[in-house]
TITI-963672 format. One record per residue (C-alpha): y, z, x; residue number from 1. Coordinates in Angstrom, 1 decimal. Example, Ala and Ser with C-alpha at 12.3 -4.5 7.8 and 13.67 -1.06 7.14 Angstrom:
2
REC      py      pz      px    i
REC    -4.5     7.8    12.3    1
REC    -1.1     7.1    13.7    2
//
This chain:
162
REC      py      pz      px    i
REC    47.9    44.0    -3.4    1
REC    44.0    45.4    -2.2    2
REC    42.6    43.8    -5.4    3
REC    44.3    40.4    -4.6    4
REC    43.0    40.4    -1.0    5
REC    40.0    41.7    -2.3    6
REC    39.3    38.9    -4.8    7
REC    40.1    36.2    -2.8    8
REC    38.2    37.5     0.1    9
REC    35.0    37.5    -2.5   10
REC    35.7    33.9    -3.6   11
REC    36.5    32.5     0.0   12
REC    32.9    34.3     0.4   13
REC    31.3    32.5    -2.5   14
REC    32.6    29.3    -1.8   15
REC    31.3    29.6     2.0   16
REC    27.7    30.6     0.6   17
REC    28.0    27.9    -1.7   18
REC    28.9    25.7     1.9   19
REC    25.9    27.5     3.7   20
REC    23.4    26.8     0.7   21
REC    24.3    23.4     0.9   22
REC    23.7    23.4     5.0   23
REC    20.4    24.4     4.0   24
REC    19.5    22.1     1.8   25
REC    20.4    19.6     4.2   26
REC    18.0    21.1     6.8   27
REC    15.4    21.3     4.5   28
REC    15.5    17.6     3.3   29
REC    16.3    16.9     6.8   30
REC    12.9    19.3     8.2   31
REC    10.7    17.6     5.2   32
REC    11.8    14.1     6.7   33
REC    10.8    14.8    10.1   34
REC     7.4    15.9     9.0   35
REC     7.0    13.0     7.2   36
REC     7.4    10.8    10.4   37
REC     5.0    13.1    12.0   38
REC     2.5    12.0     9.5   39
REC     3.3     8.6     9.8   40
REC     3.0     8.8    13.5   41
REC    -0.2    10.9    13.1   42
REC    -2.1     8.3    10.5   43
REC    -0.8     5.6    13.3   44
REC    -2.6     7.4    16.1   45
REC    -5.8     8.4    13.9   46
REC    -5.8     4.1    12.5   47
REC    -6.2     3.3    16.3   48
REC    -8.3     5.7    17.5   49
REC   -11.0     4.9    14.5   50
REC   -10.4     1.0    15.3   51
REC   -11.5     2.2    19.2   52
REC   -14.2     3.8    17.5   53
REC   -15.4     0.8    15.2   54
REC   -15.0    -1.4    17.7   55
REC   -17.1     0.9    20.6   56
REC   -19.7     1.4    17.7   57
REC   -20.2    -2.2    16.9   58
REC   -20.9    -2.9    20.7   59
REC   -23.3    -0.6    21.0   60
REC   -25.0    -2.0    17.8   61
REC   -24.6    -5.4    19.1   62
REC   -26.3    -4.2    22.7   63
REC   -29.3    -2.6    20.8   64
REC   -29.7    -5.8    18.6   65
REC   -29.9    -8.0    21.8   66
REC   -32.5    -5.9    23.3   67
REC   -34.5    -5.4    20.3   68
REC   -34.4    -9.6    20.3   69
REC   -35.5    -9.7    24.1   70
REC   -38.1    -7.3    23.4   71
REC   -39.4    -9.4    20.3   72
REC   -39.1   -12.7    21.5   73
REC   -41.3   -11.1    24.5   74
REC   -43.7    -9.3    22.3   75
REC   -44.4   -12.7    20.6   76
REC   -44.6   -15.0    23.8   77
REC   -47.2   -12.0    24.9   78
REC   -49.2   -12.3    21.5   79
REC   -49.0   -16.0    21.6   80
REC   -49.9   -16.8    24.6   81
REC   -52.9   -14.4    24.0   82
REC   -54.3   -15.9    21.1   83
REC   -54.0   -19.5    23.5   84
REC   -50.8   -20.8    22.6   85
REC   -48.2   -21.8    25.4   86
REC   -44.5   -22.0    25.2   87
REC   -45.2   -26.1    25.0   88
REC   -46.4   -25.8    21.6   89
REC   -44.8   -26.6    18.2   90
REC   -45.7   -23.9    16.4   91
REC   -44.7   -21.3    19.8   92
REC   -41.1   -23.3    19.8   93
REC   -41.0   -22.9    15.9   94
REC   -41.6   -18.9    15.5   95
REC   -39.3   -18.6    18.6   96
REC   -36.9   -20.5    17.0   97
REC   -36.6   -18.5    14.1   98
REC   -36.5   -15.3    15.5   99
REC   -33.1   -16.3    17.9  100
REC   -32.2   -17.1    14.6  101
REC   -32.8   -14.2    12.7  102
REC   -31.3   -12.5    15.6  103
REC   -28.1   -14.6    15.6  104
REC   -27.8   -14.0    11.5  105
REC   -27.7   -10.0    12.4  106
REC   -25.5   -10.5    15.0  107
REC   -23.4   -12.4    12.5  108
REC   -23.5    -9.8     9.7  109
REC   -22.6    -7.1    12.6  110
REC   -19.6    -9.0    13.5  111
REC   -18.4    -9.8     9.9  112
REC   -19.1    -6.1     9.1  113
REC   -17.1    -5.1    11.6  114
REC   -13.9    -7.7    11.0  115
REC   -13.8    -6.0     7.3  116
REC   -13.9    -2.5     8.6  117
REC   -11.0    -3.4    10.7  118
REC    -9.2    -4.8     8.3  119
REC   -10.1    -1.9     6.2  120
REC    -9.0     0.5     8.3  121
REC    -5.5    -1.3     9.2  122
REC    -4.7    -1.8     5.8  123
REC    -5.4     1.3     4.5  124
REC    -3.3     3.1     7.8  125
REC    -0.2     0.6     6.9  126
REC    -0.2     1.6     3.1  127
REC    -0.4     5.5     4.4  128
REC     2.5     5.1     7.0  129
REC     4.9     2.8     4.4  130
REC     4.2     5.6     2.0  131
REC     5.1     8.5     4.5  132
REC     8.0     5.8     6.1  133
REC     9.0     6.1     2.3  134
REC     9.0     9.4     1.5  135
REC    11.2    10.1     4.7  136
REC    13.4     7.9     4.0  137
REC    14.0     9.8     0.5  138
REC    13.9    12.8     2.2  139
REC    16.9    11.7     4.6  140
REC    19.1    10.6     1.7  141
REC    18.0    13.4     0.2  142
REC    19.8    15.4     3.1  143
REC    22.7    13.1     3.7  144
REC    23.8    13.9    -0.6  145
REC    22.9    17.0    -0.5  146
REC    26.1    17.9     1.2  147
REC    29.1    17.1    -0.8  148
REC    32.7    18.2     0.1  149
REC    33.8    18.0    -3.5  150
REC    31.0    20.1    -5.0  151
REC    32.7    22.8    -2.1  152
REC    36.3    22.0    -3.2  153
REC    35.3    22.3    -7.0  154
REC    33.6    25.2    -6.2  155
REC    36.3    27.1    -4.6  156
REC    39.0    25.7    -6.8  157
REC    37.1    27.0   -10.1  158
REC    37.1    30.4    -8.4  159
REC    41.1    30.3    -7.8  160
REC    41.6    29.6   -11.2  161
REC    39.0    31.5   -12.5  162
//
């Protein structure tokens, strides 16, 4: 009667390892998911903060551009006006002219740099989060079939009979 009780002890054992192993499994998936959201949540974070940064950088750009305009345009006024030229003159209104304009054309290029680095960077932090948004959602299925009654049941029944 000790080797009965003995034997079906061990198999009620084995089937609740085989239980327990499937718990973990489960946590894993389930621990491999959440650290996928992490990531997601992290790349979300680090997208806004480098926007902040792109956005902070190009104003500071665009600052130094205007002043290095003001100080041209008053360089040229000085030179101008030295060599007897006034501000009423054609060719004064002409080379002051083009320089706003050369200034507006880098203001220009700073702004349309800017837009694509934006859009780079948002792009790039979407495909990264759907891929991680992905990955946990694999994960979590992974979890949710990773415990399966039956495989328990058939488990413990092929140990009765066997």
């Amino acid at each position: 009667m000790g080797g009965i009780v003995s034997s079906a002890g061990g198999k009620v054992s084995s089937a609740l390892s085989a239980f327990g192993s499937q718990k973990s499994s489960r946590d894993y998936y389930s621990a491999l998911a959440q650290d996928a959201d992490y990531q997601a949540a992290y790349v979300q974070e680090a997208a806004l903060r480098q926007g902040t940064y792109l956005l902070k950088s190009a104003a500071e750009r665009s600052r130094d551009l205007y002043k290095e305009y003001r100080q041209m345009a008053a360089a040229q006024k000085t030179t101008l006006a030295a060599s007897g030229l006034t501000n009423n003159s054609a060719t004064v209104q002409n080379i002051l002219k083009n320089t706003r304009l050369s200034a507006m054309l880098d203001e220009e290029t700073l702004r349309s740099n800017l837009q694509d680095a934006l859009f780079e960077n948002d792009t790039s932090a979407a495909a990264r989060i759907r891929a991680l948004n992905v990955t946990a959602s694999q994960y979590r299925r992974a979890a949710k079939n990773s415990f399966s009654p039956w495989t328990v049941g058939s488990t413990l029944l092929g140990w009765l009979n066997g």
